[in-house]
N, C-alpha and C positions, 0 to 999 in steps of 0.2 A: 488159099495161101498155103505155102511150105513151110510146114512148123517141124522143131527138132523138140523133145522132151524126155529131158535128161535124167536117168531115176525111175524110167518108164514100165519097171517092172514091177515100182514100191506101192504102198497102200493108195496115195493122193496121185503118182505119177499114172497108174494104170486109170485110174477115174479119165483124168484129164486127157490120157488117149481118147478115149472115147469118147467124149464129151466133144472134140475137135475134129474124131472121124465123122461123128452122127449129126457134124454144122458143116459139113460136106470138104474138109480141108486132110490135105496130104499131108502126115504124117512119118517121122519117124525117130524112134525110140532108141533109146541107147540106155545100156546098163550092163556097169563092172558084172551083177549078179554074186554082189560077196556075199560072203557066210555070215551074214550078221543074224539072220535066223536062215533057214531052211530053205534050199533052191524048189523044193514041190508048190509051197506056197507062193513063191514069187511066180512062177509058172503057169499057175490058176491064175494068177493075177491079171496073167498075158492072155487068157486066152479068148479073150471076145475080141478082142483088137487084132490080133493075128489073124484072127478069121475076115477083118477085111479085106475088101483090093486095095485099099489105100494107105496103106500100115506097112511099113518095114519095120523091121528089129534088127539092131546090132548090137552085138554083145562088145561093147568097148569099156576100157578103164580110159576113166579121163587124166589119168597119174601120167599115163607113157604109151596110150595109143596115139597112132595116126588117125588124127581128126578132119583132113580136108575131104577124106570118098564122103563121108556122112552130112558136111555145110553143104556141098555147093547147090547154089539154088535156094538157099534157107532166106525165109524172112522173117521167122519170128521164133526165137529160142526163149524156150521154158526152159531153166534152169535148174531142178528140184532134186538133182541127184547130190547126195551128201551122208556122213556117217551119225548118224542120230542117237540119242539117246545119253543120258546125264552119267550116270554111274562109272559106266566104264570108259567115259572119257579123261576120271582121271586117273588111269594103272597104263589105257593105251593111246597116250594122249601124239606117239607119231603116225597110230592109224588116223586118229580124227585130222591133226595138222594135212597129210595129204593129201586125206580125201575132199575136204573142206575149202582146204585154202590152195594147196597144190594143184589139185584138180579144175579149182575155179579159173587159176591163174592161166592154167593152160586151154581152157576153153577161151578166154577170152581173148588170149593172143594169138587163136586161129578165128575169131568172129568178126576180130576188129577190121578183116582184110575184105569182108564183104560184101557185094558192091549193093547186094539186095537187103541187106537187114533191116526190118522198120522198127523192131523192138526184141529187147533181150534182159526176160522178167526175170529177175533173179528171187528164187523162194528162199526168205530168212522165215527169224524164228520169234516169237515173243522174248526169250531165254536172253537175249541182246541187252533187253531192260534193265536184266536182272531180277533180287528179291523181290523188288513190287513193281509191277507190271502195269499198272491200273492207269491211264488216260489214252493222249491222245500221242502222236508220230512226234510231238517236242519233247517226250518223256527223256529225262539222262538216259544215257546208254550205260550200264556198269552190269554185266554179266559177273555172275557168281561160280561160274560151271567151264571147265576146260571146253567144254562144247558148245557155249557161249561164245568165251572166247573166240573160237575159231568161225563160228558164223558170222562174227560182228568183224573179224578180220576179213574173211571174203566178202563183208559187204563194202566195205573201205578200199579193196582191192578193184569190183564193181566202179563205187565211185572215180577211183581214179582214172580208168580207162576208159569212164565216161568223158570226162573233163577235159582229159588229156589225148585219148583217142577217137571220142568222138563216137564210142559205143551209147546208143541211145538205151538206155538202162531205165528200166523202172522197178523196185524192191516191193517187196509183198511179204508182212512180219505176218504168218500164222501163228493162231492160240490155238492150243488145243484141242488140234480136230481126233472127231470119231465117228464109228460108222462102218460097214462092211468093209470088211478087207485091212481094218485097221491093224498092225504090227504084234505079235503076239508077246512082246516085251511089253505096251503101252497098257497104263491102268484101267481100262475101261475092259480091254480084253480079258486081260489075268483076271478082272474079277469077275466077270461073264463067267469063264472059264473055270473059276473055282466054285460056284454058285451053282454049277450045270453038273458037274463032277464031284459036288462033296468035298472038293479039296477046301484047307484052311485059305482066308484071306491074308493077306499081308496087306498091313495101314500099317506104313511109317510116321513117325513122330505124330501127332496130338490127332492127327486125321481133320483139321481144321482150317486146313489149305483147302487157298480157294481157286479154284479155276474157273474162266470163262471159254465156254466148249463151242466149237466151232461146228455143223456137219459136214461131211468131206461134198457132197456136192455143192453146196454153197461154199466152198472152198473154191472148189473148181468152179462156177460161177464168175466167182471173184476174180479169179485166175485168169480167164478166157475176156473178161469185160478189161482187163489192166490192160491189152493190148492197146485198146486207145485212150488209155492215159496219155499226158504229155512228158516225153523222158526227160528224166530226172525226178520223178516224184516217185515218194515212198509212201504206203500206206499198211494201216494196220488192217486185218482178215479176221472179224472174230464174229459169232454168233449172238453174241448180245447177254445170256445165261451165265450168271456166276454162282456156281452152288462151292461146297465144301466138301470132301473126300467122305463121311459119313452121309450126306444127303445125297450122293449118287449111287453108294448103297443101300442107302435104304429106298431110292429107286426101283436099283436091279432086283433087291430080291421081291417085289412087289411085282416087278417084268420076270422071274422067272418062277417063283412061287418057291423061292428057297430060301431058306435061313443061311444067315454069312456066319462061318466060325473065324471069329475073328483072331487075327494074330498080330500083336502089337510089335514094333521093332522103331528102333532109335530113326530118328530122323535120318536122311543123305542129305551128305554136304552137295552143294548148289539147286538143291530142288528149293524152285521158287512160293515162297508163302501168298502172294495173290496177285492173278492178273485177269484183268478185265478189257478188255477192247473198245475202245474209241473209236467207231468206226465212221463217225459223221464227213470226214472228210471223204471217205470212199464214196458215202451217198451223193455228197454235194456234185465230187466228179464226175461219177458214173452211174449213178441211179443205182446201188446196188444197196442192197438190205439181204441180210437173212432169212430166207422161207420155213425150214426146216426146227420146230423147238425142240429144245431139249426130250423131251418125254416121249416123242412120235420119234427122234432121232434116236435113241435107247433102245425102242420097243423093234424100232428094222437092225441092229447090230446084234441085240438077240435072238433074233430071228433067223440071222444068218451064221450067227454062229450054233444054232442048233440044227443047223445044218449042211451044207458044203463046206462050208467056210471051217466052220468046229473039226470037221471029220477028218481034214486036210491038216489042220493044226494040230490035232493030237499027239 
């Protein structure tokens, strides 16, 4: 099959290349390559997949590029390119609006013309929820985070072009993933990264926030099985693990054999106090479950970051 996978440069979009070249399907990747961290990193990202025959890469903004050289022939677009991340969505909140919502808009008004499409998974966020996170896909939708916001509007946006045009759509809300290759802004990093280098920890507000962690290949798993979902269904992607911001350090430093110096700082507004994944309906349809636990999933993101991964990110 001819898949596109949008964001193909980022942490989970580069898994998912791969993951689709090594089940024998043609592929090809697109990504703005913004500056939201470092183009070497995102480059590393590319580079098993570029080494296939079966992999193209185009460097496109889904804001204002011409999208028809990169569909034709597509049957099944992964979606996952988006401007991530809580904080600064709310000072640049017309980056996030275009990349989010603008970007979605415009992929979907070149997909809807089709004639091949069987599926066009769109990657949301838990962050949709909002502050408590915890069941199953009938949870309220009340995002707290300008970046919230804008994922739960591109998902609305999805919907509609389902209904109305006839995009066979299926949503996939990830929690929490980590894991190689994971974002050098994302908590799991930063604190790898300070534990490895002596630098201080930063734990916002009480450190009591709970998340349920997801590992990016069973992400990717997840990802690749939603193809045969039936469109219009939405489900949640999570790992099953819900610990608290101090008990996945006191993980790490047990995985790197380093004391955390900790530094305390006021809470940020829209980071969510807990979510947990409900993911029974994903088992029901698809046989999928989490492989990967938390602790065995820690001990390879440490592992990678004391090495290629770390050396790249410094």
């Amino acid at each position: 099959m001819k898949c596109l996978v949008t964001g193909a440069a980022g942490f989970i979009g580069s898994h998912l290349c791969e993951r689709l070249l090594q089940a024998g399907h043609n592929v090809i990747g697109v990504d703005a390559m913004v500056p939201y961290y470092p183009a070497p990193i995102k480059e590393a990202n590319l580079a098993s997949a570029r080494s296939h025959r079966w992999f193209t890469f185009e460097k496109l903004d889904l804001r204002h590029d011409p999208l028809t050289s990169v569909l034709q022939d597509v049957e099944v677009v992964f979606h996952l390119a988006a401007m991530p991340g809580l904080a600064k969505s709310w000072t640049e909140f017309d980056l996030y609006e275009s990349c989010n919502v603008t970007g979605t808009q415009r992929l979907l008004e070149a997909v809807r013309r089709l004639p091949k499409l069987q599926r066009f998974l769109y990657a949301s966020t838990s962050s949709v929820y909002g502050r408590y996170g915890s069941g199953d896909e009938t949870l309220p939708l009340r995002p707290i985070s300008p970046y919230g916001v804008t994922k739960l509007a591109a998902e609305n946006l999805c919907r509609a072009f389902a209904e109305e045009q006839g995009v066979p759509l299926v949503v996939l809300r990830y929690f929490s993933v980590y894991g190689p290759r994971q974002r050098p802004d994302m908590g799991y990093h930063r604190f790898v990264r300070a534990l490895l280098t002596g630098e201080s920890v930063t734990v916002y507000g009480d450190g009591l926030q709970v998340r349920g962690n997801t590992y990016v290949t069973d992400c990717v798993d997840a990802t690749v099985a939603a193809v045969q979902a039936l469109p219009g269904e939405v489900y949640n992607v999570g790992g099953g693990e819900a610990v608290t911001v101090w008990e996945v350090l006191r993980k790490l430093e047990v995985l790197t054999g380093c004391r955390a110096a900790i530094r305390e700082e006021a809470a940020r507004p829209g980071d969510q106090r807990y979510t947990s994944a409900d993911t029974a309906k994903l088992y029901r349809h698809l046989a999928w479950k989490p492989r990967i636990g938390l602790d065995e999933g820690l001990a390879r993101q440490v592992a990678w970051q004391r090495g290629e991964g770390q050396r790249i990110a410094a």
